[in-house]
N, C-alpha and C positions, 0 to 999 in steps of 0.2 A: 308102125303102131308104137304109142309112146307106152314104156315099159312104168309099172306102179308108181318105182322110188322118184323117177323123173317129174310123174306130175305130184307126189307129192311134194320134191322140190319144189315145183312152180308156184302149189299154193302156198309154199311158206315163204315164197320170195317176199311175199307183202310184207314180210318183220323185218326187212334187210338184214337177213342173217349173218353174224361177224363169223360165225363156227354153224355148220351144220353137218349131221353125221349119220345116218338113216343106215342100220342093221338087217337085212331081211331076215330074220329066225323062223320062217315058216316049215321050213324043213324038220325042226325040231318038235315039232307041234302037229304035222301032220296026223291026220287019224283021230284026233282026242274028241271027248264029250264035247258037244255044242257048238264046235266050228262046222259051218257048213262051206267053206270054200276058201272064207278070206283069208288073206298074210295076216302073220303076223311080225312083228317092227318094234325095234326099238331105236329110239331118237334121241340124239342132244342137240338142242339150239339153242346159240347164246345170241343176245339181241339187246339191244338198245331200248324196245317196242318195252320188253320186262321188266322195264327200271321202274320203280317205285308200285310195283304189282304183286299180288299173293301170290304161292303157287296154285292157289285152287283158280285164280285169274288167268295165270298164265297156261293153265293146260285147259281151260276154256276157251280161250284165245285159239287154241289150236285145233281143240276139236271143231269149232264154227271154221274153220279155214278147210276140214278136211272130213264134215259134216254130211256129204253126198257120197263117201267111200264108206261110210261105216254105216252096217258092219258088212257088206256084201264081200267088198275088196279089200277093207279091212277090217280083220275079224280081234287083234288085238297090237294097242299098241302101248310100250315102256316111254315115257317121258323124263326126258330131265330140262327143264326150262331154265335159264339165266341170263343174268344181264354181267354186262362187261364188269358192272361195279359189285357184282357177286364173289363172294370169297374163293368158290368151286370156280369161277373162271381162272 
């Protein structure tokens, strides 16, 4: 059985990611108001795909790639989106 972080590797393979880095924090978060099951994650992915894109673009980009996990399997995720020609890379 393929483990969360793996497939959501997979779907973010489509950005050819140069850095990716996928946090499980669910532990931390266990028990609280409104989570009814999913992980929670936090990400950084730097891509190519993000060049000349907002951030409001690029964390749309993402959630359509990872759009059937939320929120069942994922109940909250931290993004940090960039491209190679970004300052933070």
């Amino acid at each position: 059985m393929m483990k969360l972080i793996d497939t959501i590797k997979d779907r973010l393979a489509v950005f050819n990611p140069i850095t990716l880095e996928i946090e499980d924090n669910s532990a931390a978060h266990a028990g609280h108001a409104g989570n009814n099951g999913g992980g929670h994650f936090s990400l950084k992915i730097a891509s190519s795909h993000f060049s000349q894109k907002s951030q409001i673009m690029r964390h749309r980009l993402i959630y359509q790639a990872l759009n059937d996990l939320i929120p069942q399997q994922i109940h909250a995720i931290s993004i940090i989106a960039i491209s190679p020609t970004d300052p933070r890379y």
